[in-house]
C-alpha positions as CSV (number, residue, x, y, z in Angstrom):
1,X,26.8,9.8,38.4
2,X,27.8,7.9,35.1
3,X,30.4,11.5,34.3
4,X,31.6,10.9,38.0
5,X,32.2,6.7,37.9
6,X,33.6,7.3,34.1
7,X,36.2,10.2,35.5
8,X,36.8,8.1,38.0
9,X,38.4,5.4,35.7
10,X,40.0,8.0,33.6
11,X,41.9,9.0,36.8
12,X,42.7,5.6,37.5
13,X,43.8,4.7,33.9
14,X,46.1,7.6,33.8
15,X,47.8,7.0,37.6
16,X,47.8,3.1,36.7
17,X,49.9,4.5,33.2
18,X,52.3,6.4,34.8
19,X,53.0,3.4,37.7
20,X,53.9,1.5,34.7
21,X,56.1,3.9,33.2
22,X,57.9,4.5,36.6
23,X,57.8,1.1,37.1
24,X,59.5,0.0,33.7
25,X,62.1,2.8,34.3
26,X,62.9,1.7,37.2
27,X,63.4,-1.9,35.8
28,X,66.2,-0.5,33.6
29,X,69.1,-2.5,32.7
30,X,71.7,-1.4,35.5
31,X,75.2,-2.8,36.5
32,X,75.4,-5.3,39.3
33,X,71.8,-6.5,38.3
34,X,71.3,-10.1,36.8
35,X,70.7,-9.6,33.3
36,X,67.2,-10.7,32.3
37,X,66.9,-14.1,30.3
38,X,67.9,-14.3,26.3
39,X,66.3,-17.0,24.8
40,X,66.0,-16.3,21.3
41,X,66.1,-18.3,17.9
42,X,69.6,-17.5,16.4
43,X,70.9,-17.9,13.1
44,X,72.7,-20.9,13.3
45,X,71.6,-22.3,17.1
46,X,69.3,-21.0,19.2
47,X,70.8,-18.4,21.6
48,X,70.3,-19.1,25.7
49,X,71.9,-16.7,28.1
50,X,71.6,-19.4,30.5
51,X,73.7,-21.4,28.8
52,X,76.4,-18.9,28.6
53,X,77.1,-18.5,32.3
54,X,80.4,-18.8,33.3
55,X,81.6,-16.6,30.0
56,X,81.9,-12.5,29.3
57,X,79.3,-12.1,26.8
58,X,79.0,-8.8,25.2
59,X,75.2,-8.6,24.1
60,X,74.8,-6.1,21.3
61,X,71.1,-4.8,19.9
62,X,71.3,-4.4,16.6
63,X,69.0,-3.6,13.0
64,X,69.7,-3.4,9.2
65,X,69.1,0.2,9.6
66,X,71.6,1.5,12.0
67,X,74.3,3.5,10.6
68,X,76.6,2.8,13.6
69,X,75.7,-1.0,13.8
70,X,77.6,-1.4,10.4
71,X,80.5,0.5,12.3
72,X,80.4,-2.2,15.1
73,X,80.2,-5.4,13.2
74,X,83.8,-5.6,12.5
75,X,85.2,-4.5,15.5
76,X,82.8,-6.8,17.6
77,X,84.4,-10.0,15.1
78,X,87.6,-8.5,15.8
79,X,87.0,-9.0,19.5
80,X,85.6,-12.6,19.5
81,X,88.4,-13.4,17.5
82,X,90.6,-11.3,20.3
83,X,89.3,-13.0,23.3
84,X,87.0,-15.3,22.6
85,X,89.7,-18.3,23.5
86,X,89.9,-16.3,26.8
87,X,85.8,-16.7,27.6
88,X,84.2,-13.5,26.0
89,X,80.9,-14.4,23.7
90,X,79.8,-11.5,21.2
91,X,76.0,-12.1,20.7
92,X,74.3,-10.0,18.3
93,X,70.3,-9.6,19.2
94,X,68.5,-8.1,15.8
95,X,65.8,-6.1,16.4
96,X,64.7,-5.7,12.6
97,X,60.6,-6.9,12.0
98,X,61.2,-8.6,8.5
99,X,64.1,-11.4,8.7
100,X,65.1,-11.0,5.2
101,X,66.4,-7.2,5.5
102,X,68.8,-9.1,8.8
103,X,69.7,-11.9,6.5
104,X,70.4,-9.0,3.8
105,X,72.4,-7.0,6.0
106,X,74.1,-9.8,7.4
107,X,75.7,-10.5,3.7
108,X,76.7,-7.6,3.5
109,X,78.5,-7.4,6.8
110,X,79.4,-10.8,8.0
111,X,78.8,-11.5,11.4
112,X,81.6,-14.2,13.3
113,X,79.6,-14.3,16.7
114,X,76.1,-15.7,17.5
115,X,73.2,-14.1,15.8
116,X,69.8,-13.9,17.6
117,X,66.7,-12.5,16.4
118,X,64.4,-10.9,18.9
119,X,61.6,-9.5,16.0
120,X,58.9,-8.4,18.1
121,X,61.4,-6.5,20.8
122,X,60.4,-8.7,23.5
123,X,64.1,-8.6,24.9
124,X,64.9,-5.3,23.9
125,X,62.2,-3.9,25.8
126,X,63.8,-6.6,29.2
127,X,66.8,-4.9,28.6
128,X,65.1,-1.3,28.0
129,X,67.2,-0.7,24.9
130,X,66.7,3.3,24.5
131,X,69.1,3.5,20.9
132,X,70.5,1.6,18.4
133,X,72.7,-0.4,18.6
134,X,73.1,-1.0,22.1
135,X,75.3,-2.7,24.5
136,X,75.8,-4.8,27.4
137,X,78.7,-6.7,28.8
138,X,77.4,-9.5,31.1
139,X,79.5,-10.9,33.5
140,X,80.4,-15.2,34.0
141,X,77.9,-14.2,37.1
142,X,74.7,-12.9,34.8
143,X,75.2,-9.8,36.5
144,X,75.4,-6.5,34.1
145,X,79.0,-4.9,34.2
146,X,78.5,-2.0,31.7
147,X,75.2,-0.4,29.5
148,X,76.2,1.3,26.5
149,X,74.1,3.1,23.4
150,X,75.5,3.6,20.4
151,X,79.1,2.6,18.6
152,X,81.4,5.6,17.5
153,X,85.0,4.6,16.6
154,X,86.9,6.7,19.4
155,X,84.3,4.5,21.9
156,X,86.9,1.1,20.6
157,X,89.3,1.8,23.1
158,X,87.1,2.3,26.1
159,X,85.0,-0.7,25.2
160,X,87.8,-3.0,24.7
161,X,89.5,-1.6,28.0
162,X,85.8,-3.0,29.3
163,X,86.3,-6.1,28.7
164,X,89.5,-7.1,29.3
165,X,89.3,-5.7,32.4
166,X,86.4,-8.5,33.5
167,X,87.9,-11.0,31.4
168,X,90.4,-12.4,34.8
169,X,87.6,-13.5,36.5
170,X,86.7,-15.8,33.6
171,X,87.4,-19.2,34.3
């Protein structure tokens, strides 16, 4: 009886497992769905998504490892720079455990956008970042226009054309 009550709850833990894995799957970041809440202690204010309706913000997971994330840090300055006067907000979510290898990599390549730092993954895992670095254009509604993984420099064009093309509707 005990072998039958305890495979019992082996069966349950294993179906229960793979609801939650469908489950989170299924709660992947998709376009035309409000992008879940950012509220995260940034490097020189806190960062609130909330407070950035009304704006493009271009959300970007990032860590002091990433090969490509060194690729995308100037070109993501270059488009705050770009469009920021016409309502786009780079935000740059770090992802690294230890703050000092962040603050290291962030002197090294300087950052002219909000900083956030997210590091237990609590947001990442909202967003169900799946590489690094990561990307998601938000619209001045909430709702996600584009998902993107990864930064490679023939991707500039296509990402840019991204933005500007939802920038109109910002207000």
């Amino acid at each position: 009886m005990n072998k039958l009550i305890g495979g019992g709850f082996a069966v349950t833990a294993v179906l229960a497992a793979a609801l939650a894995f469908a489950t989170s799957n299924a709660r992947a970041v998709e376009p035309g769905q409000a992008a879940p809440a950012i509220e995260l202690a940034g490097r020189a204010a806190p960062v609130n998504l909330e407070r950035l309706q009304g704006k493009l913000v271009y959300v970007d997971f990032w860590a002091s490892w990433c090969g490509p994330c060194r690729q995308s840090f100037p070109w993501m300055n270059e488009m705050q720079a770009k469009y920021g006067p016409r309502g786009l907000q780079v935000v740059g979510v770090n992802l690294d455990n230890d703050s000092a290898e962040a603050t290291k990599f962030l002197s090294q390549v300087p950052a002219s956008f909000a900083v956030a730092f997210d590091p237990k993954g609590d947001t990442a895992r909202r967003y169900q970042v799946k590489g690094m670095p990561s990307s998601v254009l938000i619209g001045p509604d909430g709702k996600v226009i584009q998902v993107h993984t990864g930064f490679r420099a023939d991707q500039r064009a296509a990402l840019e054309a991204a933005i500007v093309a939802a920038l109109p509707v910002v207000r």
